[in-house]
N, C-alpha and C positions, 0 to 999 in steps of 0.2 A: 427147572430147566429154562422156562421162557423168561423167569428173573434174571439168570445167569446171563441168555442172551441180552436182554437191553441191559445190561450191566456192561456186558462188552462192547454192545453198538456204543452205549454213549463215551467209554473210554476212549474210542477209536475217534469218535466226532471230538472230542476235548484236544487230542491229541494232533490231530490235522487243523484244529484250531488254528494252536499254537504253535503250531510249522509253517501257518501262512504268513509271510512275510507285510510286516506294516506296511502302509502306505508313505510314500514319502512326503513329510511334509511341505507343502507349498515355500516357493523360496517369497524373501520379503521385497513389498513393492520397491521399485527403483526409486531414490529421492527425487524431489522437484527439480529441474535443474536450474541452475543458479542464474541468477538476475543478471543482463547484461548492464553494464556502467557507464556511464561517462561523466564528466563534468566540466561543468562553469563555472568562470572564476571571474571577480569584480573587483572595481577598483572602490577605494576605501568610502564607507557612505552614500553608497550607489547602490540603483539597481537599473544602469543602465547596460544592453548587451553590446561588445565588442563585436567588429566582423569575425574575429578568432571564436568566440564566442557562438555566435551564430554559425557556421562552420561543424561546428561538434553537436548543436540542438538539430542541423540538417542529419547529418548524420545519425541520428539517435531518435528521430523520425523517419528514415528509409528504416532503420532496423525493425522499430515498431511493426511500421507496413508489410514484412516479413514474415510475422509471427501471426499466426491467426489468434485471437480470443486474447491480446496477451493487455495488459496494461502497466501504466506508467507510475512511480512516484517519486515526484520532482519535493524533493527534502534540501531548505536555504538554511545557511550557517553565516555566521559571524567572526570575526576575530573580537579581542579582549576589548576593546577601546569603546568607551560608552558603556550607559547602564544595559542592565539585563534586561529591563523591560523596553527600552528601545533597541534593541537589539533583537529583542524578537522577535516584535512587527516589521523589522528590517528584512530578517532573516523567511519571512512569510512575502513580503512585497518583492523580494528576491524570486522564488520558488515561484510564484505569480508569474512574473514574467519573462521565465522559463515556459511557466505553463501557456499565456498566450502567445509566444514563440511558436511551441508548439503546437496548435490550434492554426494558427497560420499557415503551417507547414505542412497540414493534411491531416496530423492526430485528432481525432472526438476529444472535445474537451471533455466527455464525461470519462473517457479512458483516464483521464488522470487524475491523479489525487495529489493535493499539495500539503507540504507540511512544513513550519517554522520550527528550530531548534533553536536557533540563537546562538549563545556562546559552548552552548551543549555538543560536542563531541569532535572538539578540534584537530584537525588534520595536524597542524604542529603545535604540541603545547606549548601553551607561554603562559605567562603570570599574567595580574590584571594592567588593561590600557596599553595592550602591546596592539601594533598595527600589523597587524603579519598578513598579507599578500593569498598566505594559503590557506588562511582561513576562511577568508570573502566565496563566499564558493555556495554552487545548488549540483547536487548529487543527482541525476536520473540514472532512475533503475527502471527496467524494461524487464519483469517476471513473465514468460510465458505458463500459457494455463492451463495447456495442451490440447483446444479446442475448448474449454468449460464456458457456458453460458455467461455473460456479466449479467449482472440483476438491472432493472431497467430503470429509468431514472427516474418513475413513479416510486418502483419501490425503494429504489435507495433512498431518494428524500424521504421516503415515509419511516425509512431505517436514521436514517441521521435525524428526527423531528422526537422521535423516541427515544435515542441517545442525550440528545440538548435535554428532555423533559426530564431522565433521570438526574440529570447534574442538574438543571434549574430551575424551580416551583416557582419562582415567583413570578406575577401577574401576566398583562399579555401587551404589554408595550414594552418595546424596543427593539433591533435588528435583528432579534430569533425568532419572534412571534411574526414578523414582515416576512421571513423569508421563508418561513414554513405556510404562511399564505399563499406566497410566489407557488411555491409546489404546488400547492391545492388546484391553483388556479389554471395551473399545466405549464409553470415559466420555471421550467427547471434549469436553465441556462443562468438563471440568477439567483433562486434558493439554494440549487445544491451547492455554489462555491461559496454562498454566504454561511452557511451553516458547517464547512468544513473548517473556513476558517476559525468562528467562532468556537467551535469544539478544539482547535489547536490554541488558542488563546487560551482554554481555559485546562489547556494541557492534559483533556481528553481524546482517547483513541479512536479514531475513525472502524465503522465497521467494514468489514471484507466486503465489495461487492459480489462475490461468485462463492 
């Protein structure tokens, strides 16, 4: 008899189990939302800003000031005309000064991050040696972060000094070993844009600050 009964209790517990309705599963986070844009465009072999020019870095410095926790990267391109390798210091000396525009205009220079592409990802394609107007150009993108912390610029030099070391063993002279000093020494105002560059030169990715 008392078998019988826990034989029915636990039928009855199986049973109500399986009547309970699941839990609904959590819906999926909402994407980041997308980087605001602008850009600057140059005349051929230049990296001098126009007032038109400056006009749209103001503007894309008020947006920045908007956005709490949010940062910048100012990414310079080239048209076809010229080699690739002067082209991509063009294409960075561009992007630069974008970035001191922007530093001028109220942005942290550590909020941005600059990057050289060169004749890599042309707004109009053309073959080699063409002068196209559209191409001369530095892209600012404005990601917000949604409040997220940036990493501080002790740590990030010490994030980019570790990056440089996995791409280059060799010795301790020349402008990586100087500017991973500059960090040590607390002059980040001049390590971290030296070693960002140098990581774009050697067409290694910069790590995330946040």
């Amino acid at each position: 008899m008392l078998r019988r009964l826990l034989v029915t209790m636990a039928a009855a517990f199986l049973l109500t189990a399986c009547a309970e309705p699941k839990p609904a599963a959590s819906p999926p986070p909402p994407p980041p939302p997308a980087p605001q844009a602008f850009m600057v465009f140059f005349d051929w072999d230049s990296t001098k800003l126009s007032d038109a020019s400056m006009n749209v870095i103001s503007q894309a410095a008020g947006a920045y000031k908007s956005k709490q926790g949010a940062r910048i990267t100012a990414t310079g391109h080239t048209d076809t005309s010229g080699t690739e390798a002067y082209n991509m210091a063009l294409s960075l000396r561009r992007a630069n000064a974008v970035k001191d525009a922007l530093v001028r205009g109220g942005v942290p220079a550590t909020a941005i991050s600059v990057v050289g592409r060169g004749e890599q990802g042309l707004l109009v394609p053309t073959g080699d040696g063409v002068r196209e107007p559209q191409n001369r150009r530095v892209e600012i993108a404005i990601q917000a972060t949604g409040g997220a912390m940036m990493m501080s610029d002790a740590e990030y030099c010490h994030m980019l000094a570790q990056r440089w070391r996995s791409y280059d063993r060799t010795g301790a002279q020349g402008p990586a070993p100087q500017a991973i000093a500059k960090c040590d020494a607390g002059n980040y105002a001049e390590g971290i844009p030296t070693l960002q560059r140098l990581l774009t030169d050697a067409k290694v990715p910069f790590p995330p600050r946040t």
